[in-house]
MARVO-458517 format. One record per residue: x, y, z of N, C-alpha, C, O in turn; residue in three letters. Coordinates in steps of 0.2 Angstrom, whole numbers, padded with zeros to 4 digits. Example, Ala and Ser with C-alpha at 12.3 -4.5 7.8 and 13.67 -1.06 7.14 Angstrom:
MARVO-458517
0066; -0028; 0039; 0062; -0022; 0039; 0066; -0016; 0039; 0071; -0017; 0042; ALA
0064; -0011; 0035; 0068; -0005; 0036; 0064; 0000; 0039; 0067; 0006; 0040; SER
END
This chain:
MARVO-458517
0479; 0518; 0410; 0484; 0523; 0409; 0487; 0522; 0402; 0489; 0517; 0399; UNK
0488; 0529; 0401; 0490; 0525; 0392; 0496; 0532; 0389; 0497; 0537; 0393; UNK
0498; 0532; 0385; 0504; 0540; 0383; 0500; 0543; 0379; 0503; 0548; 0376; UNK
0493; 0540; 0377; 0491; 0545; 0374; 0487; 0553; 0377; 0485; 0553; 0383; UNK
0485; 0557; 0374; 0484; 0565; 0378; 0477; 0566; 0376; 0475; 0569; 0371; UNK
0472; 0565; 0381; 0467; 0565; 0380; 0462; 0575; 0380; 0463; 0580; 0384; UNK
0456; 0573; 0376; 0455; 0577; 0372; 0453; 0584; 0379; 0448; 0583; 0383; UNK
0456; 0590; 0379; 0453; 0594; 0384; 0446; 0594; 0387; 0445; 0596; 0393; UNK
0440; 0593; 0383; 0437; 0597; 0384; 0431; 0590; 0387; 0426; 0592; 0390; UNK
0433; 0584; 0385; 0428; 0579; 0390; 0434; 0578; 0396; 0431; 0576; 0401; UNK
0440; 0578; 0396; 0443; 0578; 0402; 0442; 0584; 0409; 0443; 0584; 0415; UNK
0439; 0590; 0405; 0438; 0593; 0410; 0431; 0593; 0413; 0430; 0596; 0418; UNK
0427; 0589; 0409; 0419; 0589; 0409; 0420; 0584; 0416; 0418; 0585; 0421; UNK
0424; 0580; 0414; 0425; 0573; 0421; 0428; 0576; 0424; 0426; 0575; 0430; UNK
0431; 0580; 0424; 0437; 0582; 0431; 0429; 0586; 0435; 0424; 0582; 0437; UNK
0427; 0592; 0435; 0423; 0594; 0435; 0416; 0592; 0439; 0414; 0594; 0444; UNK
0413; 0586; 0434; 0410; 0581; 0437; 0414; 0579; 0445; 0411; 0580; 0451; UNK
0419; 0577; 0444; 0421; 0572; 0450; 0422; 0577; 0457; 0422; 0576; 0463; UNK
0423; 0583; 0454; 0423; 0587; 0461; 0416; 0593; 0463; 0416; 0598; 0466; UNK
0412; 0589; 0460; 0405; 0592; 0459; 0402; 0585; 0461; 0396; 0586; 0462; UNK
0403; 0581; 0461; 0398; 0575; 0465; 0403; 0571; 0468; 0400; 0565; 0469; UNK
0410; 0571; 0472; 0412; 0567; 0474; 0411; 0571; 0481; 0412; 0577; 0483; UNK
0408; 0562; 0486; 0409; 0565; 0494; 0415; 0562; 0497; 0419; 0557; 0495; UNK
0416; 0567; 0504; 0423; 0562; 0506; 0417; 0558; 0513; 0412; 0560; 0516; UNK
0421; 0551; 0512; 0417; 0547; 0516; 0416; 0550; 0523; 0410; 0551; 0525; UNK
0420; 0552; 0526; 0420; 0556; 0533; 0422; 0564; 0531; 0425; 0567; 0535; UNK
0420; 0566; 0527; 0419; 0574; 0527; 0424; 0578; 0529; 0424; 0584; 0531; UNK
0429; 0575; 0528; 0435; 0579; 0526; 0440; 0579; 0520; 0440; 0575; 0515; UNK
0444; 0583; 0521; 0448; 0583; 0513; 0453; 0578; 0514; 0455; 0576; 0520; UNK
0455; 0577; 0507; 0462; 0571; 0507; 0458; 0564; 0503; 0454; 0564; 0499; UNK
0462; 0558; 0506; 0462; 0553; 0503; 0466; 0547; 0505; 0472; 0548; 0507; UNK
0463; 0541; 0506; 0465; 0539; 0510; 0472; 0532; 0511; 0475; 0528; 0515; UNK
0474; 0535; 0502; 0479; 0533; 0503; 0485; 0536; 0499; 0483; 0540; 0494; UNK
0492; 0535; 0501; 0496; 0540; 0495; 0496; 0540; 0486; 0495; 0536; 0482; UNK
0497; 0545; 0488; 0496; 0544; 0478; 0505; 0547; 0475; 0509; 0549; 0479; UNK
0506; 0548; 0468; 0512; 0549; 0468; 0513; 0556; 0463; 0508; 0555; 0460; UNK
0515; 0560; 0461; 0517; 0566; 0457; 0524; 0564; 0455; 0529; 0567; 0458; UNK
0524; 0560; 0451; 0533; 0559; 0448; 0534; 0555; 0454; 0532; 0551; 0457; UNK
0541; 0559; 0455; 0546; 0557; 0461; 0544; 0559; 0469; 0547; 0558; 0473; UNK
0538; 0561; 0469; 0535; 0564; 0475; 0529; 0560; 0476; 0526; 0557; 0472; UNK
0529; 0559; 0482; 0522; 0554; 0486; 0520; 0560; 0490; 0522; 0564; 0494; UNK
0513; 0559; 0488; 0508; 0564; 0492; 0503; 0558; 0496; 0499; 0554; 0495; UNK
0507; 0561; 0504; 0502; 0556; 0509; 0494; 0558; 0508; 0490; 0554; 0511; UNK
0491; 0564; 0506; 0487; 0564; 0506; 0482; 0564; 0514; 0476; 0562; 0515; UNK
0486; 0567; 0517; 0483; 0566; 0525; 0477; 0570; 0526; 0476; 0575; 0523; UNK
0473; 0568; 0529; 0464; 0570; 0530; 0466; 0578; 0534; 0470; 0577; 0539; UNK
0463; 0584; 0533; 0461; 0588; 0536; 0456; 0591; 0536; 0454; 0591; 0530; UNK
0453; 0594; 0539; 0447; 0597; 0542; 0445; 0604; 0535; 0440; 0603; 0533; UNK
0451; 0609; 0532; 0448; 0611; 0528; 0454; 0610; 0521; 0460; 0608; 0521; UNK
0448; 0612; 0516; 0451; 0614; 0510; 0460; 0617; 0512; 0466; 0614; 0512; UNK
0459; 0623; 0513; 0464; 0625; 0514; 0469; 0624; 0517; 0475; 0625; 0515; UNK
0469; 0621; 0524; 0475; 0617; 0528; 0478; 0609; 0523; 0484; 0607; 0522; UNK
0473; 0606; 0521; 0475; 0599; 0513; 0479; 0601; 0510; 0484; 0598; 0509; UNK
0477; 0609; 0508; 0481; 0612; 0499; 0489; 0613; 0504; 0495; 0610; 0502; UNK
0487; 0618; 0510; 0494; 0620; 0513; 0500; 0616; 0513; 0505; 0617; 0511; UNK
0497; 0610; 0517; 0502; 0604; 0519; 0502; 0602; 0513; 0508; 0602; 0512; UNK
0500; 0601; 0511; 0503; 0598; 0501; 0506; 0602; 0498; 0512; 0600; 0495; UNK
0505; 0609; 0498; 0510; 0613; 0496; 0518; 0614; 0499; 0523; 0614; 0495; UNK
0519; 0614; 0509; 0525; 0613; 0511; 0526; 0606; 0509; 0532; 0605; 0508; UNK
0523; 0601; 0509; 0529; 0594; 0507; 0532; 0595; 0500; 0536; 0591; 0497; UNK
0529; 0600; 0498; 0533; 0599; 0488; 0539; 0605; 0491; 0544; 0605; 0489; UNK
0538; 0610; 0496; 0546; 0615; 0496; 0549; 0612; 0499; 0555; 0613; 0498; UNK
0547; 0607; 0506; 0551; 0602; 0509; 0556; 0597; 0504; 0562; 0596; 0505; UNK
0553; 0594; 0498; 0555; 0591; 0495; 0560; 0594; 0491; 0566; 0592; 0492; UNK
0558; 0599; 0487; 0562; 0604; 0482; 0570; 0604; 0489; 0576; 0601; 0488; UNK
0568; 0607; 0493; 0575; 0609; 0498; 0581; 0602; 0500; 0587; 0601; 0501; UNK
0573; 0596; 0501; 0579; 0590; 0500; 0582; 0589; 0496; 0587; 0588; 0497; UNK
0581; 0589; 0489; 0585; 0587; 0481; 0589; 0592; 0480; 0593; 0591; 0476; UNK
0587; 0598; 0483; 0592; 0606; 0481; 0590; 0609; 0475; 0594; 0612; 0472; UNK
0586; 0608; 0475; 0583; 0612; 0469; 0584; 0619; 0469; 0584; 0623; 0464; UNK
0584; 0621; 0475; 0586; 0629; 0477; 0593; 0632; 0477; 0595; 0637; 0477; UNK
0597; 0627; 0476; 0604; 0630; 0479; 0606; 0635; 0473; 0605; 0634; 0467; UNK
0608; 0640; 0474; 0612; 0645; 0470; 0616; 0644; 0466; 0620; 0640; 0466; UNK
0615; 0649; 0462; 0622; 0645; 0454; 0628; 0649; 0456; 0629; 0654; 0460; UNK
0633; 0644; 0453; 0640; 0645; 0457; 0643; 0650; 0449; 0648; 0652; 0449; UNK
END
């Protein structure tokens, strides 16, 4: 890891690559340990599809948002 910003267009070639030849050991989505987005821990819990993985990742970031109040109303 470094602060420097690497160059788009070989980082997209790997991203790309990696989800283009990457298997899940047991054939499901996830991963099998947490990983972090800032201040947010993503359990990364195994699910059967694509889309129930993205879902539950997406309600733990509104679960979170609602813990820190990110939503409360301006006064």
């Amino acid at each position: 890891m470094t602060d420097d910003v690497p160059e788009i267009e070989p980082l997209s070639a790997k991203l790309a690559e990696l989800h283009m030849k990457g298997v899940s050991p047991n054939g499901m989505y996830g991963f099998p340990v947490p990983t972090n987005q800032g201040a947010l821990t993503q359990p990364n819990t195994w699910a059967d599809s694509w889309e129930k993985f993205f879902t539950e990742m997406l309600q733990r970031c509104f679960d979170w948002e609602q813990e820190i109040g990110l939503n409360k109303p301006e006064i």
